[in-house]
NUKELUM-883041 format. One record per residue (C-alpha): x, y, z; residue number from 1. Coordinates in steps of 0.001 Angstrom, whole numbers, padded with zeros to 6 digits. Example, Ala and Ser with C-alpha at 12.3 -4.5 7.8 and 13.67 -1.06 7.14 Angstrom:
<atoms>
+---------+---------+---------+------+
!       x !       y !       z ! resi !
+---------+---------+---------+------+
!  012300 ! -004500 !  007800 !    1 !
!  013670 ! -001060 !  007140 !    2 !
+---------+---------+---------+------+
</atoms>
This chain:
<atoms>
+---------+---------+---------+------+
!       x !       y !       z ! resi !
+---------+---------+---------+------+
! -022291 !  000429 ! -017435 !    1 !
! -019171 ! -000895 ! -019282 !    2 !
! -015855 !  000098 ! -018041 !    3 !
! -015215 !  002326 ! -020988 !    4 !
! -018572 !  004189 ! -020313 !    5 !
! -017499 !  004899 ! -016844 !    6 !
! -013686 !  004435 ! -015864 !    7 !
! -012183 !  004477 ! -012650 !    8 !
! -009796 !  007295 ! -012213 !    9 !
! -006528 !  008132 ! -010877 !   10 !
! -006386 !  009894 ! -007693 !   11 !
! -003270 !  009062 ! -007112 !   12 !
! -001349 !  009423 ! -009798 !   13 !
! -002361 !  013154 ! -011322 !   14 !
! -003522 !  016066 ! -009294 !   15 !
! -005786 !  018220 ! -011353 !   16 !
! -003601 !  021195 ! -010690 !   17 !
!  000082 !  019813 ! -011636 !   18 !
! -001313 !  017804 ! -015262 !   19 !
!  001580 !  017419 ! -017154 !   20 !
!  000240 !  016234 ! -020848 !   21 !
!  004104 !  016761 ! -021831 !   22 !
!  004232 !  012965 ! -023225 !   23 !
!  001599 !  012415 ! -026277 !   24 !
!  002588 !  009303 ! -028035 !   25 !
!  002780 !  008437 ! -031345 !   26 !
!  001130 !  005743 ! -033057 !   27 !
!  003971 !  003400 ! -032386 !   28 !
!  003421 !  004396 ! -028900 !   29 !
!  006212 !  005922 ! -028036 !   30 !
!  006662 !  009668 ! -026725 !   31 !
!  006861 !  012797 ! -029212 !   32 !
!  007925 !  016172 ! -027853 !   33 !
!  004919 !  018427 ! -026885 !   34 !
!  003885 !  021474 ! -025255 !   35 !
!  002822 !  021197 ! -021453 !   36 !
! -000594 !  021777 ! -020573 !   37 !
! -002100 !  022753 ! -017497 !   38 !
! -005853 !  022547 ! -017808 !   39 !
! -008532 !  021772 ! -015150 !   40 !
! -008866 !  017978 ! -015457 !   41 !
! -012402 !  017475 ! -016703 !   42 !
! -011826 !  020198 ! -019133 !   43 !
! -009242 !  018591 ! -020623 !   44 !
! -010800 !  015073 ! -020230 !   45 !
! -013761 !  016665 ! -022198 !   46 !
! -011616 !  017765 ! -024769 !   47 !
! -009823 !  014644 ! -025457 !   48 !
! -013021 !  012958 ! -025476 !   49 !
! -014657 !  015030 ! -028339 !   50 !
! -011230 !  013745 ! -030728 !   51 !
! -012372 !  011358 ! -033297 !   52 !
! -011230 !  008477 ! -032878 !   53 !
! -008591 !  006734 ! -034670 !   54 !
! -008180 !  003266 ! -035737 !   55 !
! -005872 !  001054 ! -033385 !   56 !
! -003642 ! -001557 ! -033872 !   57 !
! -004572 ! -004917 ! -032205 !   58 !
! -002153 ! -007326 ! -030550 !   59 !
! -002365 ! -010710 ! -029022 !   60 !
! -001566 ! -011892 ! -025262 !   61 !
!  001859 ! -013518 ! -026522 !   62 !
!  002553 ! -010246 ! -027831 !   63 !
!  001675 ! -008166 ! -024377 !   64 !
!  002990 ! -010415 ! -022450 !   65 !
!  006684 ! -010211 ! -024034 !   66 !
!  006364 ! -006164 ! -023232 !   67 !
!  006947 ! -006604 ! -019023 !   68 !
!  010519 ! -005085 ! -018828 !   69 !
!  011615 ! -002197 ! -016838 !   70 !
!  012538 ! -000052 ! -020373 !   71 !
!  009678 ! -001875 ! -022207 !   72 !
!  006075 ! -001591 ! -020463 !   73 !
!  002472 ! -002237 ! -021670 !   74 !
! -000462 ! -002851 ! -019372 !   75 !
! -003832 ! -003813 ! -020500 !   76 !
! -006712 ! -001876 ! -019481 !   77 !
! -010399 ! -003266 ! -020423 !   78 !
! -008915 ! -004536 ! -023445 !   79 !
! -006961 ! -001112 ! -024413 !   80 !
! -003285 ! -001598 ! -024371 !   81 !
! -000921 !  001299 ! -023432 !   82 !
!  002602 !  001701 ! -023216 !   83 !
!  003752 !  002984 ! -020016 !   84 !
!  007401 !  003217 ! -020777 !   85 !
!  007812 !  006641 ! -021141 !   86 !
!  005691 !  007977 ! -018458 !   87 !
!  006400 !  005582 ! -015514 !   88 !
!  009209 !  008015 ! -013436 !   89 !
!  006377 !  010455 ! -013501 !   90 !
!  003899 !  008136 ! -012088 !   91 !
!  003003 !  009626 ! -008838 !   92 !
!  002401 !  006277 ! -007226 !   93 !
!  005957 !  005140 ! -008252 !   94 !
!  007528 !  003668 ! -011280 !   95 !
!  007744 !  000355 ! -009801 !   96 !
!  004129 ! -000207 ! -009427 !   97 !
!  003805 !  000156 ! -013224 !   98 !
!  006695 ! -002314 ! -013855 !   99 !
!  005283 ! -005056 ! -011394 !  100 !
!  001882 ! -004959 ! -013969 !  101 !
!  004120 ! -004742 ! -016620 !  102 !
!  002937 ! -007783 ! -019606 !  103 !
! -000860 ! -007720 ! -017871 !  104 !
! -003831 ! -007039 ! -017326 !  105 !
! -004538 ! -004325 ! -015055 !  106 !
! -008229 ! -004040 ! -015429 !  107 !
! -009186 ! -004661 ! -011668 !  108 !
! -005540 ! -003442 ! -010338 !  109 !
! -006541 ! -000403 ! -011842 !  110 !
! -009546 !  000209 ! -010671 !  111 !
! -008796 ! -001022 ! -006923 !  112 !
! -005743 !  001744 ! -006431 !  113 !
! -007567 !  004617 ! -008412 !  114 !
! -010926 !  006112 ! -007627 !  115 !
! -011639 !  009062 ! -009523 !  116 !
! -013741 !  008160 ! -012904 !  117 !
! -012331 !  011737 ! -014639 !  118 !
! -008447 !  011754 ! -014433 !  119 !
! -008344 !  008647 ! -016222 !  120 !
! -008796 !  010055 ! -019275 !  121 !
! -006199 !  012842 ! -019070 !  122 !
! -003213 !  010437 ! -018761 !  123 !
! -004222 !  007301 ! -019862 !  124 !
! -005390 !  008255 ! -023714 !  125 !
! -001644 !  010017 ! -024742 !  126 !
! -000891 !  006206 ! -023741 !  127 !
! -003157 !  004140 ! -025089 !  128 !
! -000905 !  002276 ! -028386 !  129 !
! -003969 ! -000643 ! -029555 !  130 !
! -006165 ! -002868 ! -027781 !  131 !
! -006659 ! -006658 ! -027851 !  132 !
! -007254 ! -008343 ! -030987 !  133 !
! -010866 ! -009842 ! -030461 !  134 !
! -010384 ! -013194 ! -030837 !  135 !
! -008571 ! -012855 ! -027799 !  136 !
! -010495 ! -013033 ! -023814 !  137 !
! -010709 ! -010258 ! -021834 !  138 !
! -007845 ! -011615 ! -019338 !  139 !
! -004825 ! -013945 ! -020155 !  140 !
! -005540 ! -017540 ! -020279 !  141 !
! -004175 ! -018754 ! -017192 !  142 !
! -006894 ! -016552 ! -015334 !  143 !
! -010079 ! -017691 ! -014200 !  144 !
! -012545 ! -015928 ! -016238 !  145 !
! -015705 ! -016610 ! -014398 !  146 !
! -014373 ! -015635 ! -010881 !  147 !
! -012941 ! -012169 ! -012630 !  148 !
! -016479 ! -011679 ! -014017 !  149 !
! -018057 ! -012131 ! -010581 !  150 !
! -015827 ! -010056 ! -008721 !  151 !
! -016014 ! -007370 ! -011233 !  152 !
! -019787 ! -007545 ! -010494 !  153 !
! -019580 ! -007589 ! -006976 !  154 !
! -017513 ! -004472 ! -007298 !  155 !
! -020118 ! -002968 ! -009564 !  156 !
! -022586 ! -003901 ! -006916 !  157 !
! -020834 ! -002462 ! -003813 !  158 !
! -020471 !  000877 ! -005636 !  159 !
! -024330 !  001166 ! -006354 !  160 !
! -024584 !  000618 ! -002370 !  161 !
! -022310 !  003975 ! -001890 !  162 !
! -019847 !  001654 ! -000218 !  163 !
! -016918 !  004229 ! -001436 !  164 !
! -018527 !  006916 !  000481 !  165 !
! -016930 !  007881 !  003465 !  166 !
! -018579 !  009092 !  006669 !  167 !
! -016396 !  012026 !  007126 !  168 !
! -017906 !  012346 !  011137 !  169 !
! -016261 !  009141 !  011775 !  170 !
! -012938 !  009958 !  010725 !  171 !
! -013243 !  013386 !  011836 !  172 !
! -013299 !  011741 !  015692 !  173 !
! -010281 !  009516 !  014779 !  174 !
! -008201 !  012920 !  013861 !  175 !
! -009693 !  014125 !  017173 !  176 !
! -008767 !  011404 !  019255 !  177 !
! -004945 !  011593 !  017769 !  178 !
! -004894 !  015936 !  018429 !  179 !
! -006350 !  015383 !  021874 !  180 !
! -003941 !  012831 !  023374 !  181 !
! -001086 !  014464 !  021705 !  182 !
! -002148 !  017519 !  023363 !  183 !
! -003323 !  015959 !  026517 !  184 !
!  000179 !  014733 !  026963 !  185 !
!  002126 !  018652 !  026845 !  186 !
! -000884 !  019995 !  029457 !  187 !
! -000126 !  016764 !  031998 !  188 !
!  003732 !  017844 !  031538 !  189 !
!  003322 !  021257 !  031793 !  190 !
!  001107 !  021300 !  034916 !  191 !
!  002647 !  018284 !  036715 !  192 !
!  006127 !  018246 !  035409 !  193 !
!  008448 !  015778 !  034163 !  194 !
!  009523 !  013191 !  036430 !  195 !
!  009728 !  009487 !  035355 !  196 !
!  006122 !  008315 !  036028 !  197 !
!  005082 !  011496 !  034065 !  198 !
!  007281 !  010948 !  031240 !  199 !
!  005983 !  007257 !  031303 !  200 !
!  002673 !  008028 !  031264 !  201 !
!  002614 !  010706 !  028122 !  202 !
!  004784 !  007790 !  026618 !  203 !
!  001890 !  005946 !  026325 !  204 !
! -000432 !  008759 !  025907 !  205 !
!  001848 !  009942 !  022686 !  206 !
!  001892 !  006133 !  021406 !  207 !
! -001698 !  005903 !  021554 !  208 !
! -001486 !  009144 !  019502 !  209 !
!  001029 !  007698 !  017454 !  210 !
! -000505 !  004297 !  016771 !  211 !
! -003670 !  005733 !  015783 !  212 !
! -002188 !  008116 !  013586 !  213 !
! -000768 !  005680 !  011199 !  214 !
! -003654 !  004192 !  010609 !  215 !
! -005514 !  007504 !  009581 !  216 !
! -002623 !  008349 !  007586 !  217 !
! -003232 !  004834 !  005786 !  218 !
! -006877 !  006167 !  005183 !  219 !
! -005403 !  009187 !  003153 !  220 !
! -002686 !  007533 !  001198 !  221 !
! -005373 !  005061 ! -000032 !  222 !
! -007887 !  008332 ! -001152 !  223 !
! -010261 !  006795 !  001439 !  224 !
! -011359 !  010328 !  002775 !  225 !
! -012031 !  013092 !  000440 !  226 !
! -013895 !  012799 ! -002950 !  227 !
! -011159 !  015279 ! -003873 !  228 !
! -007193 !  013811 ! -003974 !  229 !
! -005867 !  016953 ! -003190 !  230 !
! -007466 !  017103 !  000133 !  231 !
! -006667 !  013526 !  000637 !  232 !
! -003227 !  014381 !  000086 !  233 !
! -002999 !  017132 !  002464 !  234 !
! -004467 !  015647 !  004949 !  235 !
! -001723 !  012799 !  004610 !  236 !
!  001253 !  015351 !  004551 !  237 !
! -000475 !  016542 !  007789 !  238 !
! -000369 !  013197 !  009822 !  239 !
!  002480 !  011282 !  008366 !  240 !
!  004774 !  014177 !  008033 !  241 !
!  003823 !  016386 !  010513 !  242 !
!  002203 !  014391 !  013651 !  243 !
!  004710 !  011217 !  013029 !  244 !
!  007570 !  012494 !  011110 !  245 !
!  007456 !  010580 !  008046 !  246 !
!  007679 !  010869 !  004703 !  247 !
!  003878 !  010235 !  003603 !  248 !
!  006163 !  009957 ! -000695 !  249 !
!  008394 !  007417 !  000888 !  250 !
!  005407 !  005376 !  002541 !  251 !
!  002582 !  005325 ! -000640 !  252 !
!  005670 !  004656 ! -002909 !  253 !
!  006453 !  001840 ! -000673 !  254 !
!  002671 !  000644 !  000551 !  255 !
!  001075 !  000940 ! -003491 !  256 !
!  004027 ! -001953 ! -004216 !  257 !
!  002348 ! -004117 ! -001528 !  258 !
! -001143 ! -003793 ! -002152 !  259 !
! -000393 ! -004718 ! -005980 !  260 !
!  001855 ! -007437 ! -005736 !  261 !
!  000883 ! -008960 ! -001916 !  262 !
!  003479 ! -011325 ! -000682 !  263 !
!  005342 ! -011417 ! -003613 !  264 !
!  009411 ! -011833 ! -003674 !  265 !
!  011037 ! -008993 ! -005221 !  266 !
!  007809 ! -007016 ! -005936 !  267 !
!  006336 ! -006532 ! -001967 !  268 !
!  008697 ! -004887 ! -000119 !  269 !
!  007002 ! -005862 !  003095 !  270 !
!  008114 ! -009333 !  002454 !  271 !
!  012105 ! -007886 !  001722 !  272 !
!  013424 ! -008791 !  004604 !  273 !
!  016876 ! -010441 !  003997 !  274 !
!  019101 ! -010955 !  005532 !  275 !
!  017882 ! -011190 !  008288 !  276 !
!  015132 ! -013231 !  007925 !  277 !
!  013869 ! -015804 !  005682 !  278 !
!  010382 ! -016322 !  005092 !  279 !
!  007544 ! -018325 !  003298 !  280 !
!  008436 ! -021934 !  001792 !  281 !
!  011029 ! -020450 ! -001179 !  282 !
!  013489 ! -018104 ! -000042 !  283 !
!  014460 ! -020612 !  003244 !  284 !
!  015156 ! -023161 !  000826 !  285 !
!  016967 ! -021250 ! -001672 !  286 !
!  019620 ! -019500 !  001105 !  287 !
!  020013 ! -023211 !  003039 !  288 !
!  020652 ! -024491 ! -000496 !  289 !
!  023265 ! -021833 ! -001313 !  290 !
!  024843 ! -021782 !  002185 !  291 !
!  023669 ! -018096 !  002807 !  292 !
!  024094 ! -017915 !  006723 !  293 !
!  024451 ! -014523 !  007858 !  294 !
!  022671 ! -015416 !  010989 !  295 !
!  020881 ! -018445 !  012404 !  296 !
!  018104 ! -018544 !  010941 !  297 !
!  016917 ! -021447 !  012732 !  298 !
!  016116 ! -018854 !  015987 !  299 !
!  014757 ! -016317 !  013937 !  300 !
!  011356 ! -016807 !  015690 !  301 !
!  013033 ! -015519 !  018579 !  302 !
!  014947 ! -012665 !  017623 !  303 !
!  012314 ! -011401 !  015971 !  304 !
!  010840 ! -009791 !  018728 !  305 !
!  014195 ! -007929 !  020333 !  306 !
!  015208 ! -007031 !  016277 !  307 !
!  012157 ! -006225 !  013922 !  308 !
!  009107 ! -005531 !  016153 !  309 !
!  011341 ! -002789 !  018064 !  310 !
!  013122 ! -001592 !  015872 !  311 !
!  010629 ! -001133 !  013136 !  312 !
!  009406 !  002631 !  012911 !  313 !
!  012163 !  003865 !  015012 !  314 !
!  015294 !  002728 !  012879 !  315 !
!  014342 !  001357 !  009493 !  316 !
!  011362 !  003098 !  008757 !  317 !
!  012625 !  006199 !  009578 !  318 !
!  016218 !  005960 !  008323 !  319 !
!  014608 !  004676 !  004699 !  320 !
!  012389 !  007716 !  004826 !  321 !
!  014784 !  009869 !  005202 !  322 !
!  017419 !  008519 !  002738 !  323 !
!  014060 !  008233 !  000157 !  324 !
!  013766 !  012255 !  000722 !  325 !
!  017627 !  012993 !  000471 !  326 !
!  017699 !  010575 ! -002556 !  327 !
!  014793 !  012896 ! -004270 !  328 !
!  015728 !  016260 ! -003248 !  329 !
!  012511 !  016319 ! -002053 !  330 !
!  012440 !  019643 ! -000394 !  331 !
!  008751 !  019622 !  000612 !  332 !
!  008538 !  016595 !  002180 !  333 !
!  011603 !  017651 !  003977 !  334 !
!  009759 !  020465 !  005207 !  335 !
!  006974 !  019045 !  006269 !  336 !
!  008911 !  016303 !  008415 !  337 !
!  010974 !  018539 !  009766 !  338 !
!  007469 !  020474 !  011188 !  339 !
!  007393 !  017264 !  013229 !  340 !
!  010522 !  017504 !  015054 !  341 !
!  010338 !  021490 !  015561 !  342 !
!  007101 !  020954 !  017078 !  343 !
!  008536 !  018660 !  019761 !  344 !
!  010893 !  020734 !  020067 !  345 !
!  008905 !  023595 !  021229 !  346 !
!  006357 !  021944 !  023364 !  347 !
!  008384 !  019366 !  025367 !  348 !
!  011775 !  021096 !  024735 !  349 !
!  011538 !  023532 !  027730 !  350 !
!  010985 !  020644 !  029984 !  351 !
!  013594 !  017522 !  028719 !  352 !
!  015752 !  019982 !  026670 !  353 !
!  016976 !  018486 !  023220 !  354 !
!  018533 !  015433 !  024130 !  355 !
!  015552 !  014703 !  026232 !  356 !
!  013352 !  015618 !  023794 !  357 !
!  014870 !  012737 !  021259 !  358 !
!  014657 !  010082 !  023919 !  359 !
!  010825 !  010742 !  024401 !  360 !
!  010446 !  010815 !  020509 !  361 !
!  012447 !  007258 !  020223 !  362 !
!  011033 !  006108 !  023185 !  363 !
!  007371 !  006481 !  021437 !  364 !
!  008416 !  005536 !  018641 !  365 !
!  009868 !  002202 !  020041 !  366 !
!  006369 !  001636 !  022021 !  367 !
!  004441 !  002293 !  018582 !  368 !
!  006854 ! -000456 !  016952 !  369 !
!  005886 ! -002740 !  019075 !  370 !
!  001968 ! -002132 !  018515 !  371 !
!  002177 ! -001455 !  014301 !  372 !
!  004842 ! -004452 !  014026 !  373 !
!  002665 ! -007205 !  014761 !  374 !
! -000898 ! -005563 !  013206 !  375 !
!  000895 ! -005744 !  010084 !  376 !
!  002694 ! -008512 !  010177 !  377 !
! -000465 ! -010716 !  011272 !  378 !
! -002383 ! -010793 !  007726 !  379 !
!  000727 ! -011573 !  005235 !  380 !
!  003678 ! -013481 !  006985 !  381 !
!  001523 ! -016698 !  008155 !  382 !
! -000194 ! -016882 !  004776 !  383 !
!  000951 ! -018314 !  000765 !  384 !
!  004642 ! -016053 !  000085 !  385 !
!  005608 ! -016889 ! -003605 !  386 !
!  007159 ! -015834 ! -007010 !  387 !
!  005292 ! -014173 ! -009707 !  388 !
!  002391 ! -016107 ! -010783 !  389 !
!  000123 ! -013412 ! -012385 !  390 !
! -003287 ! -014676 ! -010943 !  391 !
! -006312 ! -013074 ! -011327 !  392 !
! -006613 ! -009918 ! -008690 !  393 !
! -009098 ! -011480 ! -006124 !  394 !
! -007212 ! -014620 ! -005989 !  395 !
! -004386 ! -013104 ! -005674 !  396 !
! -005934 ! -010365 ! -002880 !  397 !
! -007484 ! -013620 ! -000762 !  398 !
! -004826 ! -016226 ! -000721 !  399 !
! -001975 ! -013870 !  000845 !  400 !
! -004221 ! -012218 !  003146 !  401 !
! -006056 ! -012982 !  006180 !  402 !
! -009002 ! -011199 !  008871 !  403 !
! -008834 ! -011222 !  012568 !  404 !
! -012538 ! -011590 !  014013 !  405 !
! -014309 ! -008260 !  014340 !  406 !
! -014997 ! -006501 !  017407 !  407 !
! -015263 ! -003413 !  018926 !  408 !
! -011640 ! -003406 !  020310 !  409 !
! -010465 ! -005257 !  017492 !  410 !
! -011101 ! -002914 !  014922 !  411 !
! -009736 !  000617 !  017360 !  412 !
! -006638 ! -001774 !  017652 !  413 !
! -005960 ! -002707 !  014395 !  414 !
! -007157 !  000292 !  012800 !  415 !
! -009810 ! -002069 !  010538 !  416 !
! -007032 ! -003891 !  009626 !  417 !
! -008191 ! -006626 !  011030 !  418 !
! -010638 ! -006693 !  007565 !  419 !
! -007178 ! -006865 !  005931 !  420 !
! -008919 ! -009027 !  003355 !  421 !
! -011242 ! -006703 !  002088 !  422 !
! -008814 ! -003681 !  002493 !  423 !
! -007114 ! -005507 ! -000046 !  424 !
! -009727 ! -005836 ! -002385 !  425 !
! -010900 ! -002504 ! -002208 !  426 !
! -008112 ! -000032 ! -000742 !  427 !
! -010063 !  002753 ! -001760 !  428 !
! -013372 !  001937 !  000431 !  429 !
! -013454 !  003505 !  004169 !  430 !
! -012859 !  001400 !  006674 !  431 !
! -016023 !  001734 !  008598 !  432 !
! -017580 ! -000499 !  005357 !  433 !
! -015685 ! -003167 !  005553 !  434 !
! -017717 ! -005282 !  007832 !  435 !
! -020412 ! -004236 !  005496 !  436 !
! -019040 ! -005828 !  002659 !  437 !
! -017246 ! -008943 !  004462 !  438 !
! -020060 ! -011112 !  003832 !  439 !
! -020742 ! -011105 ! -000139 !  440 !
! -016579 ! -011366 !  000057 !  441 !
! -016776 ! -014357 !  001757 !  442 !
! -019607 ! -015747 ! -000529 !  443 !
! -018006 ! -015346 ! -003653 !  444 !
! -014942 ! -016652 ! -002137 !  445 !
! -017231 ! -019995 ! -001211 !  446 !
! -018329 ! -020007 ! -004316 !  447 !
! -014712 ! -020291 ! -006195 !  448 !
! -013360 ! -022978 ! -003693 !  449 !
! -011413 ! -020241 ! -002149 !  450 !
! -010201 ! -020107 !  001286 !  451 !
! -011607 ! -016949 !  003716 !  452 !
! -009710 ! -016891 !  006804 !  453 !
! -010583 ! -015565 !  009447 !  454 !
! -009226 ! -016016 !  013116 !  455 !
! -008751 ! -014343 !  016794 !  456 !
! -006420 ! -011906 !  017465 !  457 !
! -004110 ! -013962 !  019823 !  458 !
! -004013 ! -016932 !  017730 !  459 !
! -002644 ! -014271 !  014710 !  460 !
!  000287 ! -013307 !  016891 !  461 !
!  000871 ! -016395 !  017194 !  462 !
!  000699 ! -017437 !  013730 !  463 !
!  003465 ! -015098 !  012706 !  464 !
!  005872 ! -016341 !  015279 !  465 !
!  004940 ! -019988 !  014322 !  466 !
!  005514 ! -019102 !  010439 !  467 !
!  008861 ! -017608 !  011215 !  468 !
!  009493 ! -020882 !  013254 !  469 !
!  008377 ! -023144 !  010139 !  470 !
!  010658 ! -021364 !  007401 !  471 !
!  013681 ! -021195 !  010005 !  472 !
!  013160 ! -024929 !  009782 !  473 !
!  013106 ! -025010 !  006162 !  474 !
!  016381 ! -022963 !  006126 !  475 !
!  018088 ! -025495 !  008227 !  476 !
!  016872 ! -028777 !  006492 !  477 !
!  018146 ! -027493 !  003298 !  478 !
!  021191 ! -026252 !  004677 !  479 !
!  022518 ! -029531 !  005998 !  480 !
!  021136 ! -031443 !  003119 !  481 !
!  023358 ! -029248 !  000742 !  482 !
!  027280 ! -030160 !  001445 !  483 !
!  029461 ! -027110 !  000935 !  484 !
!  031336 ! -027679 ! -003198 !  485 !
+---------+---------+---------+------+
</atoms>
């Protein structure tokens, strides 16, 4: 079944009960004024379907490829070109995912991030402007053709296995285990009190709780769940916002940007870390060459762990979530945070009062830092950090990832993110199938010349610290081989 037959959809980006159809374009592909609609989605999707169709105008790589600013967007689709321009504030996954595709192909991007096969007609036909003219290959030259064949297949393959069907039993226990220990840790205050070995102990009861509960929340954001988005959302809003006090808009508009541009300056913000840091093989050489010293970067290995792995989630994370919600207006989201810090209020208010209260809640927040910092720092700091090269998506999935070796601890720990390469490949497969599918990954990725790696938890630690170590390095040598001017 061809692409076209059957496309991947967009649970992400359109809820079937907010469509907005308000943007139809115009041949020359930009928006005309229209009516809103607010149909079911496979209503409408049947509708537009029925439309003849009309003839479209056919354009060239060169000619794609020149449309990749932020006020002038086209993406290619399985050879259908649409402009995005228009559309991309309303993008529900966040403009800047659109512009980072912007001047490609977004065939298997696509697909990876979106898993519904109906939506995708709703918003992507008012958008769709031509196709490729067909002379020209299905991706852009530089790509390898063969490998984006195979892994299209492979994908093909693993969804005739049902490996995007999620066990909802086993992620109904990991919701369990988060709403028992949270709860565990009121009924051991509230029966024994609050003294300090108390308070230390729910710390790390709550952490637990905590720790676990990002990476369930990571499970929603990614549609990973539900077969429905809706309930995928909800279920988000319900452990990022109200169990951890986050913004769950602020966190998939920040998290989609990652998984489509891994390890990639200006377009991963998990890699934005200046200036504090300097990392990979290009930025350290570009600050020691421009003098850029606003700290000694040369120790950054070891500040890192009294600076970013503490104060991770407990100062940035949540001061950028809440500026990203005051920014919006985002009243909802406000709300549903704000559940978060009510609730604490109530249960362990009577027993630390409010000052109290907020030490606990930074205090677990600091201990869950310390956990989350280095899981996600393990799979993308030690591995290739680069400018834009527009490979192909498995390349470019593989080369800035990496796995930690499976076992039973491993993957409770790391929340299965120690499969962070096939997470990457497939964000929208559960969890508990990645081991599954680990094997035919590494296989094609023997087959290409590709590198799968794959090492123990300790030595991934370590790998971070040593990367920060090697690009500190690469700061300095460049810094004293480039007299001041």
């Amino acid at each position: 079944m061809t692409f076209e037959e059957k496309p991947e959809g967009n649970g992400s980006l359109v809820d079937e009960n907010q469509l907005d159809l308000g943007a139809k374009h115009q041949a020359n592909g930009k928006p005309a004024a229209s009516v809103r609609a607010k149909l079911p989605a496979r209503q409408e999707a049947k509708a537009k379907c029925s439309l003849p169709r009309k003839s479209l105008s056919t354009y060239t790589w060169q000619e794609i490829q020149r449309h990749n600013q932020e006020t002038d967007q086209w993406l290619v689709i399985n050879r259908k070109v649409y402009d995005v321009t228009g559309w991309a504030d309303r993008h529900p996954g966040g403009r800047l995912v659109l512009n980072h595709c912007a001047g490609e192909d977004a065939t298997d991007v696509f697909r990876a991030m979106h898993p519904d096969p109906d939506i995708v007609r709703l918003y992507l036909k008012p958008l769709l402007i031509g196709e490729l003219a067909p002379e020209e290959p299905n991706q852009e030259r530089n790509k390898n053709s063969q490998l984006v064949e195979d892994f299209q297949e492979l994908r093909r393959t693993l969804e005739t296995l049902n490996m995007f069907n999620a066990n909802l039993g086993f992620f109904f226990l990991h919701l369990a285990q988060v709403l028992i220990l949270e709860a565990l840790a009121w009924v051991i205050v509230w029966h024994f009190g609050s003294g300090w070995l108390i308070t230390i102990f729910i710390s790390f009861l709550l952490t637990v709780a905590q720790a676990q509960g990002s990476f369930l929340q990571h499970d929603t954001g990614h549609l990973c769940i539900f077969k429905k988005p809706k309930w995928n959302r909800l279920m988000q809003k319900f452990v990022m916002s109200h169990l951890k006090g986050i913004s769950a808009k602020w966190w998939n508009n920040r998290h989609f940007q990652h998984h489509v541009k891994p390890n990639i300056y200006s377009k991963d913000p998990d890699i934005d870390v200046g200036p504090f840091f300097v990392i990979g093989d290009l930025q350290p050489v570009k600050y020691g060459k421009n003098k850029i010293k606003f700290i000694n970067y040369e120790k950054q290995h070891l500040y890192f762990h009294v600076s970013w792995v503490p104060f991770l989630i407990p100062v940035y994370f949540n001061l950028d979530s809440i500026l990203a919600m005051y920014r919006r207006r985002d009243w909802e989201d406000i709300a549903w945070v704000s559940t978060f810090y009510i609730r604490h209020f109530i249960t362990f208010g009577p027993f630390y009062g409010i000052f109290g209260t907020m030490v606990l809640i930074y205090l677990v927040k600091l201990l869950e830092s310390l956990w989350v910092a280095y899981i996600t720092q393990m799979n993308h700091i030690p591995m290739k950090i680069s400018t834009e090269e527009n490979q192909d998506w498995f390349s470019s999935q593989v080369l800035t990832t990496c796995n930690v070796e499976q076992s039973f601890f491993n993957d409770w720990f790391t929340g299965h993110l120690n499969f962070q390469i096939e997470h990457h490949l497939f964000p929208t497969m559960p969890r508990h199938n990645y081991h599954k599918v680990a094997p035919l990954v590494k296989s094609l990725c023997a087959k290409h010349g590709l590198p799968y790696v794959n090492k123990p938890i300790l030595k991934a630690f370590g790998d971070v610290i040593r990367a920060l170590k090697k690009s500190g390095a690469l700061w300095k040598e460049a810094y004293c081989m480039h007299p001041e001017t």
